[in-house]
C-alpha positions as CSV (number, residue, x, y, z in Angstrom):
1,X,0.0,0.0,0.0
2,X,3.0,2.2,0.9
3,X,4.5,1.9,-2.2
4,X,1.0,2.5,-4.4
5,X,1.2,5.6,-2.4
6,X,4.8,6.9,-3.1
7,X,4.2,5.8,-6.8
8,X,0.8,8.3,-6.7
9,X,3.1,10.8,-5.1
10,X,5.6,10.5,-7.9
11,X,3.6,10.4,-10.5
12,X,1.7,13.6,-8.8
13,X,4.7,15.7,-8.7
14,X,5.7,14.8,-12.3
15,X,2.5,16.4,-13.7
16,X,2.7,19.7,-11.3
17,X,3.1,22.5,-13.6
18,X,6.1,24.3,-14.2
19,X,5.2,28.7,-14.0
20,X,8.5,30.9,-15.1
21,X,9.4,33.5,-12.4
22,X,9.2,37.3,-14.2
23,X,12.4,39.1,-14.5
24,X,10.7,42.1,-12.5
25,X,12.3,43.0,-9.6
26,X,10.4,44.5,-6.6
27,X,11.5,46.1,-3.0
28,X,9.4,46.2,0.0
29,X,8.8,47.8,2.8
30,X,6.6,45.7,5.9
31,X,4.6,48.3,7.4
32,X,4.2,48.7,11.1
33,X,0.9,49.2,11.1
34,X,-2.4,48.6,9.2
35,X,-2.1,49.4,5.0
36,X,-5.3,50.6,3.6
37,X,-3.1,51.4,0.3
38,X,0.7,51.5,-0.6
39,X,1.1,54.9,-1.0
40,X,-0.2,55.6,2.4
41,X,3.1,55.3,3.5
42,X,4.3,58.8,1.6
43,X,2.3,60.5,4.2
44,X,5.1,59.7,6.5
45,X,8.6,60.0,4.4
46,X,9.1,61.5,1.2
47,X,9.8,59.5,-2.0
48,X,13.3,60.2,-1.9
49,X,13.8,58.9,0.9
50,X,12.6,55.7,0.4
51,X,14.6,55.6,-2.8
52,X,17.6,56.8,-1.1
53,X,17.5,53.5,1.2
54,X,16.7,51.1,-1.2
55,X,19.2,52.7,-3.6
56,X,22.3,52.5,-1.4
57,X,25.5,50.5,-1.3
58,X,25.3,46.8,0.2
59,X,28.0,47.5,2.6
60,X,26.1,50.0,3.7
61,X,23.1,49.5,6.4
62,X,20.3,51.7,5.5
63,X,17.5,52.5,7.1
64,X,13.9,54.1,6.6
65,X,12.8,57.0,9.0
66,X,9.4,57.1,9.1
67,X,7.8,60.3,11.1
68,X,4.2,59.6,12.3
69,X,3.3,62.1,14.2
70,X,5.3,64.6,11.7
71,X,7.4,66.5,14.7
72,X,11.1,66.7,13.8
73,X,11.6,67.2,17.5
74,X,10.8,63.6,18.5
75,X,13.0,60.8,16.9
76,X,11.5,58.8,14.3
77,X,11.0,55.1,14.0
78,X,13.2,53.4,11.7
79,X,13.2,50.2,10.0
80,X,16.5,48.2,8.6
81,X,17.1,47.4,5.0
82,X,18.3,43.1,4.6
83,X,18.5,41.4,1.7
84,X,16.0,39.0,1.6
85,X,15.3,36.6,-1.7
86,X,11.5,36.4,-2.1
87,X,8.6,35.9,-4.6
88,X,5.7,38.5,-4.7
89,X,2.8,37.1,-5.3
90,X,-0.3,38.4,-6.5
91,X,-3.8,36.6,-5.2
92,X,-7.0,37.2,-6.8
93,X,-10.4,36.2,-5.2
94,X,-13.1,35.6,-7.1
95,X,-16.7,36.0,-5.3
96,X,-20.5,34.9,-5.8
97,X,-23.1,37.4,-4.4
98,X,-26.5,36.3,-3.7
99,X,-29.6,38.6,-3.5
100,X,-32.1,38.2,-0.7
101,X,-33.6,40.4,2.3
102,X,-30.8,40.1,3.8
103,X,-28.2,42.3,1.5
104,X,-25.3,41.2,-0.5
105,X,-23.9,38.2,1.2
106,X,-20.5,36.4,-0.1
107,X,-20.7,32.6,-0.9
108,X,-17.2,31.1,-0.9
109,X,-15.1,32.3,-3.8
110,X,-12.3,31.2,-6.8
111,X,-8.7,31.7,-5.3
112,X,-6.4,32.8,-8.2
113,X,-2.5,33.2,-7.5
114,X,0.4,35.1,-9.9
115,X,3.2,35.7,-9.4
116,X,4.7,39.0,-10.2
117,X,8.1,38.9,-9.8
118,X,11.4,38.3,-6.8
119,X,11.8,40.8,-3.8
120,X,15.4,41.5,-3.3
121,X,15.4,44.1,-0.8
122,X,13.3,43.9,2.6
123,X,12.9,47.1,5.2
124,X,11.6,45.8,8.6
125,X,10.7,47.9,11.7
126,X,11.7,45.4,13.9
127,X,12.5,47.7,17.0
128,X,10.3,49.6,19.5
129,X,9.8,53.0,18.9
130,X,11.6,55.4,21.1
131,X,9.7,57.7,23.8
132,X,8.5,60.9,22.1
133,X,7.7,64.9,23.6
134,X,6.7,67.6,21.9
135,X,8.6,70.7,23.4
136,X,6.5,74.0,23.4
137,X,6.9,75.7,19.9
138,X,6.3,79.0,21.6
139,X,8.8,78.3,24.9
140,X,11.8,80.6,25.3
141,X,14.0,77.6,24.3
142,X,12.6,77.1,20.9
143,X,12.3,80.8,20.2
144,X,15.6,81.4,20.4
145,X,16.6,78.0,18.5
146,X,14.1,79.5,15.6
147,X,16.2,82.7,15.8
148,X,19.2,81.2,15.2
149,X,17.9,79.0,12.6
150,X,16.3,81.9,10.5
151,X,19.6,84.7,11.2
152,X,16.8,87.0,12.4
153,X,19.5,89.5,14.1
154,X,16.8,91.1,16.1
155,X,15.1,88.8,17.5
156,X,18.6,87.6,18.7
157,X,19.1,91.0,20.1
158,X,16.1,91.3,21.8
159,X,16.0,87.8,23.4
160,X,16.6,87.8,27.1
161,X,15.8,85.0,29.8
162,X,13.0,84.5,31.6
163,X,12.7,84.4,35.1
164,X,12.7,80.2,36.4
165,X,8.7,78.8,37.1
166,X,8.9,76.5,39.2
167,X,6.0,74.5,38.1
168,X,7.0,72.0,36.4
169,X,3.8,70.2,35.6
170,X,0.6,71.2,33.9
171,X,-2.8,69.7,33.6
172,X,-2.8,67.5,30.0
173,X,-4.8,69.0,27.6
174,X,-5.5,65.3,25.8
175,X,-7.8,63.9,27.4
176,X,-7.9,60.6,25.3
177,X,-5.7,58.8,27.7
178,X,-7.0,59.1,31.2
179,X,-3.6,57.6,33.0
180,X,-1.9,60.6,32.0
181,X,-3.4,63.1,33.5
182,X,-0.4,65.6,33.9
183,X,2.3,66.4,31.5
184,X,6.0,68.0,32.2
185,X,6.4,71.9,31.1
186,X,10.1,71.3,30.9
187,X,11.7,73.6,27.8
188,X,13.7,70.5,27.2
189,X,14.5,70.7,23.6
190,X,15.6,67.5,21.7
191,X,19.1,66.8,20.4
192,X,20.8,67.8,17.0
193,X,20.7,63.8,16.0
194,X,19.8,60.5,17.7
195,X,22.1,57.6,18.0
196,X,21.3,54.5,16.2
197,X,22.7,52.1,19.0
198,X,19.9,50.5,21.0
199,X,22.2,50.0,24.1
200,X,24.8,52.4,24.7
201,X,28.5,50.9,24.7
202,X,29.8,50.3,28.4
203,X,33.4,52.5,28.0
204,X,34.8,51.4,31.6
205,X,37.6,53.7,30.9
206,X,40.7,53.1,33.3
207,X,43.9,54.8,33.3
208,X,46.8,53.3,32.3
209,X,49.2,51.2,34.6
210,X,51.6,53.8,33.8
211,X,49.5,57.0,35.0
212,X,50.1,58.0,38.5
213,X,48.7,60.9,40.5
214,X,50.3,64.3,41.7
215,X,49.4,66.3,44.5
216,X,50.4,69.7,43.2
217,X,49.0,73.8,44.2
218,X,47.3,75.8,41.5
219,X,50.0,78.4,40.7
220,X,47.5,81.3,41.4
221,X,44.9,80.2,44.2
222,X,47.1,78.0,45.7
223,X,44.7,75.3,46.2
224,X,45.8,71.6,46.1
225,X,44.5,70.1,42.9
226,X,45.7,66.7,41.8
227,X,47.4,66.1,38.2
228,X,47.9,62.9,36.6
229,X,51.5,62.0,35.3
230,X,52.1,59.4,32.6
231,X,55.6,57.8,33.9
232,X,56.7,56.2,31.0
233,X,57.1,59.2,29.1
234,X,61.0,59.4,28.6
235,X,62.6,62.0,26.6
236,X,66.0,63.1,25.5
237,X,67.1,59.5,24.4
238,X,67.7,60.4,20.3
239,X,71.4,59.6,19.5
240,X,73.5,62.0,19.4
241,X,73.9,63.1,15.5
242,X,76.9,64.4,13.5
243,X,77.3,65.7,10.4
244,X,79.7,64.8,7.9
245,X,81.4,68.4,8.0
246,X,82.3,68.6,11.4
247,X,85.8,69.7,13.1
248,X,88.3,67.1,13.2
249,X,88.2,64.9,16.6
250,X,85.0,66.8,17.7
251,X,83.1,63.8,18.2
252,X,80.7,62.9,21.2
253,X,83.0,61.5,23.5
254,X,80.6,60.1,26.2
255,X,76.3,59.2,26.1
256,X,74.3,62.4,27.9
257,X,73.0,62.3,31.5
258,X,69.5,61.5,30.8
259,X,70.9,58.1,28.5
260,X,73.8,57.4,31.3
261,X,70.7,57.1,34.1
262,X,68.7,55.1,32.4
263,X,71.8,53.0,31.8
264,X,72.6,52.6,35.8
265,X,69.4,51.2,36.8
266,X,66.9,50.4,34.0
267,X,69.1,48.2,31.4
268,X,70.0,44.8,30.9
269,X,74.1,45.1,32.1
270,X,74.7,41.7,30.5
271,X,73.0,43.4,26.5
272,X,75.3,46.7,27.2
273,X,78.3,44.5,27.8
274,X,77.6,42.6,24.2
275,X,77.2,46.2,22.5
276,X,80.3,47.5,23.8
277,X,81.5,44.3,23.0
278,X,80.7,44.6,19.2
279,X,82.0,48.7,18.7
280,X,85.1,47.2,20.2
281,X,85.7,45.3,17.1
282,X,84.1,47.3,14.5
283,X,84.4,50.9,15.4
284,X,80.9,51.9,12.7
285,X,77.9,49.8,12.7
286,X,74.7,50.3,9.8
287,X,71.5,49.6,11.9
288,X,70.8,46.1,10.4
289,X,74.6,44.7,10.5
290,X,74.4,45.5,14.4
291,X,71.0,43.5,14.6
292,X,72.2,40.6,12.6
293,X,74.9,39.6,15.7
294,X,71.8,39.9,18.4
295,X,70.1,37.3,19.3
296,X,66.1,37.2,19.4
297,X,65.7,38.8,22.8
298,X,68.3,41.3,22.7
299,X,66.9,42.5,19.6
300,X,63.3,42.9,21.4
301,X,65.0,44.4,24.4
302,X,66.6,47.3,21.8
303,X,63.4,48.3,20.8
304,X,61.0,48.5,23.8
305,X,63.9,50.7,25.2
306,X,65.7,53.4,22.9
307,X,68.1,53.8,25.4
308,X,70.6,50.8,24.3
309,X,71.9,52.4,21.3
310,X,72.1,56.2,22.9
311,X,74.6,54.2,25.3
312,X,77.3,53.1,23.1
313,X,76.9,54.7,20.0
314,X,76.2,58.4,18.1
315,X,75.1,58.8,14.5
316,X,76.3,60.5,11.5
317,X,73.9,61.4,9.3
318,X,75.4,63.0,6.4
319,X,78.4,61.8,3.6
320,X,80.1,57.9,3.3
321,X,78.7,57.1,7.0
322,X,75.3,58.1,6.3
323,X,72.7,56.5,9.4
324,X,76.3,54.9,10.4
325,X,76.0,53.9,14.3
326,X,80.0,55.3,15.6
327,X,81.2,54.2,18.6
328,X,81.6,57.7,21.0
329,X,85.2,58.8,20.9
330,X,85.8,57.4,17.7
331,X,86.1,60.0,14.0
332,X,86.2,58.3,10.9
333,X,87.6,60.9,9.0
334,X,90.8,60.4,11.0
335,X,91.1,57.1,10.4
336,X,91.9,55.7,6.7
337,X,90.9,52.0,8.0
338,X,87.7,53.1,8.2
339,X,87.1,53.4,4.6
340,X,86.0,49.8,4.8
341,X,83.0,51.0,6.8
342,X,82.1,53.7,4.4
343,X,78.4,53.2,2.3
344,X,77.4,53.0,-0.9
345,X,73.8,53.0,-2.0
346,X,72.0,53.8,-5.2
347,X,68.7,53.2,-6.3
348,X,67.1,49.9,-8.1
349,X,66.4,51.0,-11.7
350,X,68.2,50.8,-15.0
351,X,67.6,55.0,-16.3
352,X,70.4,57.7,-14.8
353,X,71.1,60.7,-16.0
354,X,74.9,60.1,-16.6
355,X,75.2,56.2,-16.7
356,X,72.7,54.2,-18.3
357,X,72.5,50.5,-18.1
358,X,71.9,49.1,-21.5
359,X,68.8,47.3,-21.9
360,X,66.7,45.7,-24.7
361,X,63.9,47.8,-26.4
362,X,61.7,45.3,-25.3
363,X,62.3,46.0,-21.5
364,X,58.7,47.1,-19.4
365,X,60.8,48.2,-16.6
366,X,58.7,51.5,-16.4
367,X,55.7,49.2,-16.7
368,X,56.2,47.0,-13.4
369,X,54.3,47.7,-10.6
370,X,55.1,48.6,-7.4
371,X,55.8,45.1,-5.2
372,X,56.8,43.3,-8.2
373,X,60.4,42.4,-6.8
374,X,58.8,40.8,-3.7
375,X,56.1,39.1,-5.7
376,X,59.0,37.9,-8.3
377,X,61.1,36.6,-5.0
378,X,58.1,34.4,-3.7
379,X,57.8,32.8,-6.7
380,X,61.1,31.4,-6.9
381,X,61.5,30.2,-3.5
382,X,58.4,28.2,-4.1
383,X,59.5,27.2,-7.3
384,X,62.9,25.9,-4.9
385,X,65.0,28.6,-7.5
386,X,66.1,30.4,-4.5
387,X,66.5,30.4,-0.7
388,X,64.0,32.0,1.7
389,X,64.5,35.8,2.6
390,X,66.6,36.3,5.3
391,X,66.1,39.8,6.9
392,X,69.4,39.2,8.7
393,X,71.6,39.5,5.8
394,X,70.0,42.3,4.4
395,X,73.2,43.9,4.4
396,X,75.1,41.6,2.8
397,X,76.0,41.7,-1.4
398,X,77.4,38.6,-2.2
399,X,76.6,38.3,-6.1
400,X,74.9,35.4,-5.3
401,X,71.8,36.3,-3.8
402,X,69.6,39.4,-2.6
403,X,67.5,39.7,0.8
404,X,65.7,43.0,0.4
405,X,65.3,45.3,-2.9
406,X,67.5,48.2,-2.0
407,X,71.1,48.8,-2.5
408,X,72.9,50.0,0.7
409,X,75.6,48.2,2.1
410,X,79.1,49.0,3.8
411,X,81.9,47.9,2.1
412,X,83.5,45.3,4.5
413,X,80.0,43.9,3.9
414,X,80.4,43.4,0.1
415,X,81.2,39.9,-0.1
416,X,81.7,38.9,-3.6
417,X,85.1,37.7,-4.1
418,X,85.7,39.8,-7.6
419,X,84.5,43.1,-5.9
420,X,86.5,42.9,-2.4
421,X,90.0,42.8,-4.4
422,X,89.4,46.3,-5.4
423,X,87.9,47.3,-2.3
424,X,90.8,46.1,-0.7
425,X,93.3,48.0,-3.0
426,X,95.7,50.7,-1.5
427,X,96.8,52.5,-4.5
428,X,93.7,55.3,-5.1
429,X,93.5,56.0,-1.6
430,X,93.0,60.1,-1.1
431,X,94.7,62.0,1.6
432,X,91.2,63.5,3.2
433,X,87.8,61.8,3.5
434,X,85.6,63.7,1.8
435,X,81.9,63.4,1.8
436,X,81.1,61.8,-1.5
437,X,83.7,59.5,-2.2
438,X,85.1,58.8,1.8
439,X,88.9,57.8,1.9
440,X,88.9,56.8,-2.1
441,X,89.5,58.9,-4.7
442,X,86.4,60.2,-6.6
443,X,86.8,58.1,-9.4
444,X,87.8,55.0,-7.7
445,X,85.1,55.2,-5.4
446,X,82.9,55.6,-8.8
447,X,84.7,52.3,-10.1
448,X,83.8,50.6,-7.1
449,X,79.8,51.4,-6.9
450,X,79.8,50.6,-10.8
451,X,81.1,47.3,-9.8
452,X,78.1,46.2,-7.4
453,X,75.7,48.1,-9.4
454,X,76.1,46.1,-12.0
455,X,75.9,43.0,-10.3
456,X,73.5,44.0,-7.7
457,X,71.2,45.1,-10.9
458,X,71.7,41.1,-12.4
459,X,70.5,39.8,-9.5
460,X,67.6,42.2,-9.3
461,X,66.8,41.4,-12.8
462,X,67.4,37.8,-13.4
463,X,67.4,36.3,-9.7
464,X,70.5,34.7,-10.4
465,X,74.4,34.7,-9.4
466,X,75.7,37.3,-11.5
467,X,79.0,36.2,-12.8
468,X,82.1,38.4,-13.3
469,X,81.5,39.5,-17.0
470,X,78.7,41.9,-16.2
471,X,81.8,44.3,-14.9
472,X,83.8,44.2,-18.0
473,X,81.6,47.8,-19.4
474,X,82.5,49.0,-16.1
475,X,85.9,48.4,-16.1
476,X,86.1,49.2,-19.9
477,X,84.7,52.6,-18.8
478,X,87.4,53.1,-15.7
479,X,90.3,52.6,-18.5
480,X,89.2,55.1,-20.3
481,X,89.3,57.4,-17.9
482,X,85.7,58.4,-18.7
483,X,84.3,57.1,-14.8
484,X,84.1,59.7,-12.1
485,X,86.1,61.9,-13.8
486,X,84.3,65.1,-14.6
487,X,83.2,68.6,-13.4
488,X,83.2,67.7,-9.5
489,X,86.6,65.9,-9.7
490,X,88.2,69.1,-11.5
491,X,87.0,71.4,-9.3
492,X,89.0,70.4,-6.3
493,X,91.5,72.1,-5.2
494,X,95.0,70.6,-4.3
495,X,94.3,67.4,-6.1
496,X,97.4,65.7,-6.2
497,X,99.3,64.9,-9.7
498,X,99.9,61.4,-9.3
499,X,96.1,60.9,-8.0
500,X,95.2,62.3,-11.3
501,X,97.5,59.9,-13.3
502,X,95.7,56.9,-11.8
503,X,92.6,57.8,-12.7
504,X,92.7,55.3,-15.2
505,X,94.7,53.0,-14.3
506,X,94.3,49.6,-12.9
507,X,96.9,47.6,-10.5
508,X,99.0,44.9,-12.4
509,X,97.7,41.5,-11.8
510,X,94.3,42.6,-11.1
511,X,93.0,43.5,-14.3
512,X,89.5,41.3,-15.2
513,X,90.4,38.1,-16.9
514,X,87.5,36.5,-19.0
515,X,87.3,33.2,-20.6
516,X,88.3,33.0,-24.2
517,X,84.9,31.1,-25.0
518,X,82.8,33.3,-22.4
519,X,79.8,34.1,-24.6
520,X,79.3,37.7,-23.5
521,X,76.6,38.6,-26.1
522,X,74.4,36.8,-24.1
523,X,74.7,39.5,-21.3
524,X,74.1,42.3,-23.5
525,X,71.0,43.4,-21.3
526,X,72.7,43.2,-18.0
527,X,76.0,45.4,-19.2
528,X,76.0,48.3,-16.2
529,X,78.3,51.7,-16.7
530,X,79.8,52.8,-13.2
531,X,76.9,55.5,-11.8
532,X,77.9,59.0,-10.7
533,X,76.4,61.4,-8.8
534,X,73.3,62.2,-10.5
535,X,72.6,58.4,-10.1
536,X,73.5,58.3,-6.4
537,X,70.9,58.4,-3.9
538,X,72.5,61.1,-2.4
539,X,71.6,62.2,1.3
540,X,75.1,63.6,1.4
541,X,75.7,67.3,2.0
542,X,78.4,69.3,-1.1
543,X,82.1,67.6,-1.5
544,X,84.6,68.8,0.4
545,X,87.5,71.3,-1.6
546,X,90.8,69.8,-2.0
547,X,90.3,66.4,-0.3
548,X,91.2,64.3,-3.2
């Protein structure tokens, strides 16, 4: 019997009618109250306003204001907008009348359903309406208000304030609901706006662990008043900062008496031991060299308290040691062995003004995005092309691989075998560090950023080791005498003779070699020229006169 059944249902529900939905698309709005016609509701808000609900952004959550009474002193009731997905139907009843003595009387009816279209958009007046008062239109209050509202200067001029009546209540003059016999005569007029928020937010506002009270006197009273102090408010720990230019040997010597405090009783003795430690054997630090040798904590304790750094260390923030952490006593410019500590930095792109990089006239360099070296980089460590970025060797150039897409290192940190040869040549030293080109000679010092420029701009390119051959347009340039050589170089005064002579000259023995078979055709789009200054990024202040 069961299955006779299921079959009938089956066979039921196979021969059910299929009805299209229309393509008309309809919003409503569920009234809060009984609907003896649609429009009735315009009676309460305008047109516009319902169009300017159903008419907004998604993100957005309108809502409907609907005024009843029609008083824009009392708040009005409002009903949410939420996208609902529903079918408007249309129902049509058809009915029989019968004559008789007793009238018109309806005998059953003909049901007919259509449907009209889907319902997208749903406003609900799901909340209870707020408490409403009508303030007295003619109260002092509200004259005033209407003054202001209209600019009527005299009236303005003329207002002046009543004397206080203190009764507060007056008989109610609507009698249709007799459990409110009394109503308030408070000029109480309502606010510019109401909030939206049913409950308002509990704030429990505390004050900080930090914030400690101060009994102090009002300077002209007198009077004790208390004032609350935020304690962990510290000032005067900046570094101390040099420029480039300054007088010889007039170099902090010592950290200032705010940083030497701080240093007695508030820091770790065993993290100030290791940082002294470290300026012991390298007299000038860059920021993320100094990090790299820290371990995890020591790194965390360095920056929830700026007083570590302050302690052992001032900054220079102009010329070869530009943002250069220099351990207090010590001045580079009196030192030749500090040219190894000197910086070079230039920025990622192929266009300078004075020494383009060849490139192919396919190249959609200016066409990248901004990101696309990180993007590039993520790629090839999943594809296993490369090793993971390692933000403690950002400061390393070793021609193999890059950590961070900006050029900036110090030179002992230029680990690329074919580079540090010439960075460790003695024969273009110059007598003075000056503040482009440090202890080297201006057109040495040019050689030498041409050199990891045009590696440093393989790598950034390709993603792979660049080998030696992308230097030979560099050095082919330095032989000729045409790199760093130029209007700054000339005008200084006292150059030497013989530093002028090796200008273009290279050491014996340390010329490039290339392989016979190397096919350097190949590397057309990677060849680099030596950048001068109008490629630099250059934080540096003018060069000094007669230091080269």
């Amino acid at each position: 019997m069961s299955q006779e059944a299921s079959t009938s249902t089956a066979s039921t529900a196979k021969e059910a009618p299929t009805h299209s939905i229309p393509k008309q698309a309809y919003t409503s709005i569920e009234y809060p109250g009984p609907v003896s016609h649609p429009s009735a509701i315009l009676q309460y808000c305008s047109q516009e306003t319902i169009n300017e609900c159903f008419n907004a952004p998604p993100a957005v959550r309108a809502s409907l204001e609907v005024r009843f009474r029609g008083d824009e002193a009392g708040p009005p009731v409002r009903g949410t907008r939420s996208q609902r997905a529903k079918l408007l139907v249309k129902v049509v009843r058809r009915r029989k009348k019968t004559s008789g003595s007793g009238g018109d009387k309806p005998e059953g009816g003909v049901f007919k359903l259509e449907t009209m279209g889907s319902i997208g958009s749903t406003v609900r007046f799901v909340a209870m309406a707020d408490h409403h008062w009508t303030p007295d239109p003619e109260g002092p209050t509200a004259s005033i208000i209407k003054a202001l509202k209209n600019l009527d200067y005299n009236a303005i001029l003329d207002y002046s304030y009543t004397p206080l009546d203190e009764n507060y209540v007056e008989p109610n003059p609507d009698t249709s609901d007799p459990d409110i016999p009394f109503r308030s005569r408070l000029d109480l007029q309502p606010p510019p706006i109401f909030s939206t928020r049913a409950v308002p937010s509990t704030f429990n506002y505390k004050l900080p662990a930090t914030v400690v009270a101060q009994q102090t006197t009002h300077p002209i009273t007198g009077a004790p008043r208390t004032r609350y102090v935020n304690t962990s408010r510290k000032t005067g720990y900046a570094p101390q900062v040099m420029q480039h230019e300054h007088t010889l040997g007039d170099v902090p010597q010592q950290p200032n008496e705010q940083v030497k405090q701080d240093a007695e009783k508030g820091l770790d003795k065993a993290l100030l031991s290791r940082l002294k430690e470290l300026f012991e054997q390298r007299k000038v630090w860059g920021r993320e060299a100094l990090m790299s040798e820290l371990t995890e904590r020591e790194r965390r304790l360095i920056k929830n308290n700026k007083a570590y750094v302050p302690s052992v260390a001032y900054v220079i923030t102009t010329g070869v040691y530009y943002k250069c952490l220099v351990k207090y006593g010590y001045d580079p410019r009196l030192d030749p062995e500090s040219r190894f500590w000197q910086k070079m930095s230039f920025y990622a792109h192929k266009q300078t003004i004075r020494n383009p990089i060849t490139r192919p006239d396919d190249d959609e360099e200016v066409d990248r995005q901004k990101g696309w070296w990180d993007d590039e980089q993520e790629r090839l460590i999943a594809d296993g092309a490369r090793p993971p970025l390692n933000p403690w060797k950002v400061h390393i150039f070793d021609g193999q691989v890059l950590h961070r897409e900006r050029a900036d290192y110090q030179l002992c940190d230029i680990a690329d075998p074919f580079i540090s040869k010439y960075i460790e040549n003695t024969d273009h030293l110059s007598k003075t560090c000056s503040v482009k080109s440090g202890w080297y000679t201006y057109s040495y010092f040019s050689l030498l950023k041409g050199l990891v420029r045009a590696k440093y701009m393989y790598l950034w390119e390709n993603g792979q080791p660049a080998p030696d051959e992308v230097c030979r347009p560099v050095l082919e340039e330095w032989e000729k005498g045409r790199l760093g050589s130029t209007r700054d170089e000339d005008e200084e005064e006292g150059m030497d003779e013989e530093e002028t002579l090796n200008t273009g000259s290279i050491e014996p023995g340390r010329e490039l070699e290339f392989e016979s078979d190397s096919e350097s055709d190949s590397e057309s789009d990677v060849n680099a020229g030596g950048r001068g200054e109008d490629g630099d990024r250059s934080d540096d202040a003018e060069e000094d006169q007669g230091d080269e």
